[in-house]
N, C-alpha and C positions, 0 to 999 in steps of 0.2 A: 349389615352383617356380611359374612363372607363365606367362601362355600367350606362347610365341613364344621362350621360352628354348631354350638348349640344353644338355645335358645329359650328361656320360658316366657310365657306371656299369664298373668294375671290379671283376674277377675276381681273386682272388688265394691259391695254395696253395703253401704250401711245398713245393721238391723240384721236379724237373723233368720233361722228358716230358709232361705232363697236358694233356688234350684239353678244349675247354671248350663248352658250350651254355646258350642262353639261355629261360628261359618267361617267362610273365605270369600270374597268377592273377587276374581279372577276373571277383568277386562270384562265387567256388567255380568259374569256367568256368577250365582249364589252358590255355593256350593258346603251342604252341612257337614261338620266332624264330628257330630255327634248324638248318637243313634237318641238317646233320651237328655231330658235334663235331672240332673243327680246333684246333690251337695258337695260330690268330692271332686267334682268338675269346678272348682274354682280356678285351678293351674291349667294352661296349655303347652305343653314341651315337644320342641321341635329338634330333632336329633340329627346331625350331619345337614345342617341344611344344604339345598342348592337352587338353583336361579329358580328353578320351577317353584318353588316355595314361596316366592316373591306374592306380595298382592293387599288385597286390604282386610284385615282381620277384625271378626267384629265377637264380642259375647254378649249376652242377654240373661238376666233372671227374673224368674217368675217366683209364688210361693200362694198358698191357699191353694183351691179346690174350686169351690165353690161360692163368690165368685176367685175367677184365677187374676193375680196381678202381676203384670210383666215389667217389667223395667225399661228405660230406654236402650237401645246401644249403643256399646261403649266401641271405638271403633280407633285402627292403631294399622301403620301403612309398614310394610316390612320390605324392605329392599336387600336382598340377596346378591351381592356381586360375583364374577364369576373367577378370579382367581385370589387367591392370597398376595395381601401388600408385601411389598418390598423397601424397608426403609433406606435413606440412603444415611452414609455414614461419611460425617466431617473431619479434619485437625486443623487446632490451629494450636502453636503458627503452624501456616499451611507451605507443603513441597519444600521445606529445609530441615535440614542436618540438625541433630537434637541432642543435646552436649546434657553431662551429667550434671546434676542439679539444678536443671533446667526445669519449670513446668509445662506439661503438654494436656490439652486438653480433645478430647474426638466427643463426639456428636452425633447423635442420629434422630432422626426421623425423618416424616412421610411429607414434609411440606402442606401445610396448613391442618396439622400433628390433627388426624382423629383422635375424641376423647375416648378415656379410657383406657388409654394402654397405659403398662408399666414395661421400662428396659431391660436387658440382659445383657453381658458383654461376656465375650468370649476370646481365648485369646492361645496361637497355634490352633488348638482344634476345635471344631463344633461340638458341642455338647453339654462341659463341663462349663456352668457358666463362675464368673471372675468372685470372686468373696468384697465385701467392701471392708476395706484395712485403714491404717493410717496414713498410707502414704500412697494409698490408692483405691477414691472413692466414687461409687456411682448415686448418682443422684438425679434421680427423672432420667431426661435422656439424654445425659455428657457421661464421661467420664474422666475423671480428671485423676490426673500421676503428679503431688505436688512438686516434687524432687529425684527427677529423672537418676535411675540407675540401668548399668549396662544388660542385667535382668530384665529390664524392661521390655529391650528388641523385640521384634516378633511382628506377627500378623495379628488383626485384629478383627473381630465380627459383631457385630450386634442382630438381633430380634426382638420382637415385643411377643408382649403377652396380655391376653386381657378375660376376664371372666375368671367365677371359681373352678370351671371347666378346664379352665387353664388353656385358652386356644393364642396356637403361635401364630407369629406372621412366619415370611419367609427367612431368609438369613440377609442380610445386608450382602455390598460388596464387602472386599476387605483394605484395610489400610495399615500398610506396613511401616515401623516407629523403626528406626537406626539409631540407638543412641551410642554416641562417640564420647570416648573418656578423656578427649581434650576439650575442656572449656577455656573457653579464652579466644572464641573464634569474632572475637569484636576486633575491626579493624585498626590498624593501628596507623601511629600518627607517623608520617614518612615525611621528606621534601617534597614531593609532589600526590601528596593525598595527606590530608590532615583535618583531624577536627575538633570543633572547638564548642565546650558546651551542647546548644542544641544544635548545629551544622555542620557539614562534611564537606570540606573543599577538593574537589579534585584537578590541579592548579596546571594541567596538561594531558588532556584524555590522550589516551591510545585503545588499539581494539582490546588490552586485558581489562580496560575496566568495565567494558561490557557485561551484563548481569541485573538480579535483582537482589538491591537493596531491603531491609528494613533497621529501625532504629528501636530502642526499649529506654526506659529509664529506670537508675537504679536510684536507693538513699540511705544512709544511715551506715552506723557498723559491720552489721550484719549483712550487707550488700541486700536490701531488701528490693527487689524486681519487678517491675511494672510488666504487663502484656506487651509483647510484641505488635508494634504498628500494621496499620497496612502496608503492602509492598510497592515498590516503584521501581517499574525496567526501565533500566537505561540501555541505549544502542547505539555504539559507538561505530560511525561506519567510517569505511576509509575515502579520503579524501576523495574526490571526484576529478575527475581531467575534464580540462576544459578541449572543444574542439573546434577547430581554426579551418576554415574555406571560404573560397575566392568566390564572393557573391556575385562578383563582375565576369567571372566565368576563363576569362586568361590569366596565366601568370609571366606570359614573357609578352611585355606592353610595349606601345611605341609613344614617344617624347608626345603630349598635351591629352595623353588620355587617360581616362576617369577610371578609378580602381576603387573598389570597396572589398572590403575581409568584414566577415562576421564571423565575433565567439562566441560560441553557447557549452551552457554544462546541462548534459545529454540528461533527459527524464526528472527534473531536478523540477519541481515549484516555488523552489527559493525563488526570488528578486536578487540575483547577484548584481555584483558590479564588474568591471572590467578593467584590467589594465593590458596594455600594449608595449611589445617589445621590439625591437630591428637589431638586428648582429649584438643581442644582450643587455643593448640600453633602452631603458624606455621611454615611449612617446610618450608629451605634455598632453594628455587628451583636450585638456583646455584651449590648446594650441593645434590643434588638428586638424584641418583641412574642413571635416564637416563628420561629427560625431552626434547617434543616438543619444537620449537622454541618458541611460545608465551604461551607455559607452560599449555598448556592443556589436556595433558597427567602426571600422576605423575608414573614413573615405580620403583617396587623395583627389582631388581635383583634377590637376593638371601634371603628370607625371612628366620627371626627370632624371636625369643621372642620378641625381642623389637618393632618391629613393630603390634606388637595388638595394636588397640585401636579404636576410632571411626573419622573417616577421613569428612571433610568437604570442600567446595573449595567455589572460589567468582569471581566475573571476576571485570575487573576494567577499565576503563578508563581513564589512566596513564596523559596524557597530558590534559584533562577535568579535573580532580577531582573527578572523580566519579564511585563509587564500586554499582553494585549487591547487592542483600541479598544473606543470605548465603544458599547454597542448604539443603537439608537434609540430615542428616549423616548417612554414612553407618560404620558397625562395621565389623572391620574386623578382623578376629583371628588368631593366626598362633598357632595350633596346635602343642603338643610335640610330639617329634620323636615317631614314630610309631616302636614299635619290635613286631619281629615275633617267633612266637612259634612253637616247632618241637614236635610230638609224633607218637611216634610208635601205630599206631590205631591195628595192630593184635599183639600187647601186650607183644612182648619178643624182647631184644636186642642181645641175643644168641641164635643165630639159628641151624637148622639142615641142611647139603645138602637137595636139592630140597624143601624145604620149601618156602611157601609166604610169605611177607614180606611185607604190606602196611605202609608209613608213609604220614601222613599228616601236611602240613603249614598253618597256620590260624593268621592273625592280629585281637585281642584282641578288640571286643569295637566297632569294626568299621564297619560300613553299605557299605562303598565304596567296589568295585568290584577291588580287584584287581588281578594282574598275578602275577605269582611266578616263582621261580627260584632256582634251586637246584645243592648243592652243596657236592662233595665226595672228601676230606684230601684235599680242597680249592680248587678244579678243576671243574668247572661246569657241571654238568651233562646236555648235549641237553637233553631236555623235550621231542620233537619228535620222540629222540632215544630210549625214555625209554620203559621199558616193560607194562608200564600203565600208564597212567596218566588224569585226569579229565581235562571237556576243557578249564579251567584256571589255571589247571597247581597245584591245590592247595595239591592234593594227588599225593607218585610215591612210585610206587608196583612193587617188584621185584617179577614174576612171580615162580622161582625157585631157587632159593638160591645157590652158591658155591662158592669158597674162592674168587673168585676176588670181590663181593660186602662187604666184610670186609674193614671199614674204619670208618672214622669220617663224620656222615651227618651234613649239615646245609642248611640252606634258607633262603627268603627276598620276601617281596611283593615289587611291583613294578608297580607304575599309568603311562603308557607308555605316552599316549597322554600328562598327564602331566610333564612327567620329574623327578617323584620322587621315590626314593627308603624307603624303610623303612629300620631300623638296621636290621643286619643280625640275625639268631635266638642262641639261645646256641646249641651249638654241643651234638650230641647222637651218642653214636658208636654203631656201630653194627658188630658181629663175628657170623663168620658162623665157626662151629665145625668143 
């Protein structure tokens, strides 16, 4: 029950004569409702009930005197909830536009429907509930409008009712019906949307086709009309760009060194594929220096002149039809060989015993940091072992001069993390007298 209802509970024993009384059993406590037992105690009425009413009810008759005989008891559990249900209120089809001649059907109940109620429907205001007509009838708890007119519009309400006390529930939400006096909002067949039978080809999405569908079937003369399907959203999004960086970390390289670009398309859990572009034309991936499985790395091995230019990638979706835009291009350079330059910085190539003898290597031009490497009639000079040298190595000073430093010098820079050398420099001899 529910609060504010009303309630009767009945007594009933075969045979007649029998006296009847009421208790309550409230959580073990017995509690009687009735001061005697009397015959006209057969009915128990419970008016407005509320939660306090809840509990287990029991009655009993007796009849004779002497001796007196009781009955067993008859015993009945009474749950009192504390507010009034609210049913909720359906249509189908459901959240679209509803054309004349259309049928439309709303719904209501309490979800796993308590028995006993009968429906009401209401429609603009509360109160006055809808009549059942021919062209719009309630039955249990729909209501169905077979043949939509512009009348129809409106807001809509339902409640139940149950007992001859007549007790209501609350009132539903409400749900608002638009009906539109153009029918004919079935799509039609274009060059690029069209359909056939039972399918709808959309033969080049864009963002307008975004939405939800549903389909119906019709037959006969009379355009006789099946229910409207369930729905299906389509989401047409816009392409995705792909994006293009220098995995290898530089983009202006020197001749025999290693370059990798990786594409990706940003927050995407497709499997794309990849294609690669250089000044508009694109690379053979199959032909590629050294390519990821789905091509998302493009590596060059051993760069050259030919490889400058401005690189771009795209990803695709091979079995769809469908590519990416193309990322933004990065340019990439491959610098000419770098030579290195020798000179005698303390300024004579004929020396005297014990004289010093500073020379220094310098790459022409170039801001990179590089190490150097030093060389006597093609034999490397260790740098650690020399009698001087700065912490890159780019000067190496003989401290005291005597015939074994006579020979042919040369050197070379050298980017270790990267892997490159530069040409080695032109040779300067140096003679010690």
């Amino acid at each position: 029950m529910f609060t504010g209802e009303t309630v009767t509970l009945s007594c009933d024993i075969k045979g007649s004569g029998w006296r009847y009384s009421w208790a309550r059993n409230t959580q073990g406590r017995l509690e009687s409702l009735s001061a005697s037992s009397t015959e006209t105690q057969q009915k128990h009425t419970l008016h407005s009930v509320t939660q306090s009413d809840s509990g287990e009810y029991m009655c009993q008759g007796e009849r004779g005197q002497n001796p007196k005989i009781q009955s067993l008891p008859g015993v009945l559990q009474l749950n009192v909830s504390g507010e009034k249900p609210k049913p909720v209120i359906t249509q189908n089809p459901p959240g679209a536009e509803v054309y004349t001649g259309e049928r439309v059907t709303l719904s209501c109940g309490f979800g796993g429907d308590p028995a006993g109620w009968e429906y009401l429907w209401y429609k603009d205001t509360q109160g006055a509930a809808l009549p059942n007509t021919d062209s719009s009838r309630t039955d249990g708890s729909s209501y169905t409008i077979s043949s939509a007119a512009l009348s129809h519009s409106g807001e809509y309400w339902c409640r139940a009712v149950k007992g001859r006390r007549y007790f209501y529930s609350e009132y539903s939400n409400s749900v608002t019906l638009d009906i539109s006096d153009t029918q004919g909002a079935a799509l039609p067949n274009t060059d690029s949307s069209r359909t056939d039978g039972s399918s709808y080809t959309i033969s080049s999405a864009g963002l307008s086709h975004s939405g939800e569908y549903w389909c119906r079937a019709v037959k006969g003369r009379r355009s006789f009309y099946s229910e409207y399907s369930n729905s299906v959203t389509l989401d047409i999004s816009a392409l995705p760009q792909a994006e293009l960086t220098v995995q290898s970390g530089w983009t202006e390289v020197f001749p025999t060194e290693r370059v990798t670009l990786r594409c990706e398309i940003q927050g995407s859990s497709t499997e794309w594929m990849y294609r690669w572009y250089r000044d508009g034309q694109e690379l053979p991936v199959h032909k590629a220096d050294s390519s990821s499985g789905n091509g998302d790395t493009y590596t060059i091995l051993s760069a050259d002149q030919s490889h400058t230019g401005l690189y771009t990638c795209r990803g695709e979706l091979t079995e769809r039809g469908v590519q990416s835009t193309f990322s933004s291009a990065v340019k990439l350079s491959v610098l000419t060989p770098s030579q290195a330059e020798l000179t005698v910085q303390s300024g004579w190539t004929e020396v005297f015993p014990t004289e010093r003898v500073t020379l220094r290597c310098e790459i022409q031009g170039s801001s990179t940091e590089w190490m150097y490497r030093w060389y006597r009639d093609g034999q490397e000079l260790p740098v650690d072992k020399a009698d001087s040298s700065s912490g890159n190595g780019d000067t190496y000073t003989i401290l005291s001069a005597d015939q074994s430093h006579t020979g042919l010098y040369t050197c070379r820079g050298e980017l270790t993390e990267r892997g490159v050398q530069s040409a080695i420099s032109s040779a300067v001899k140096l003679s010690v007298l």
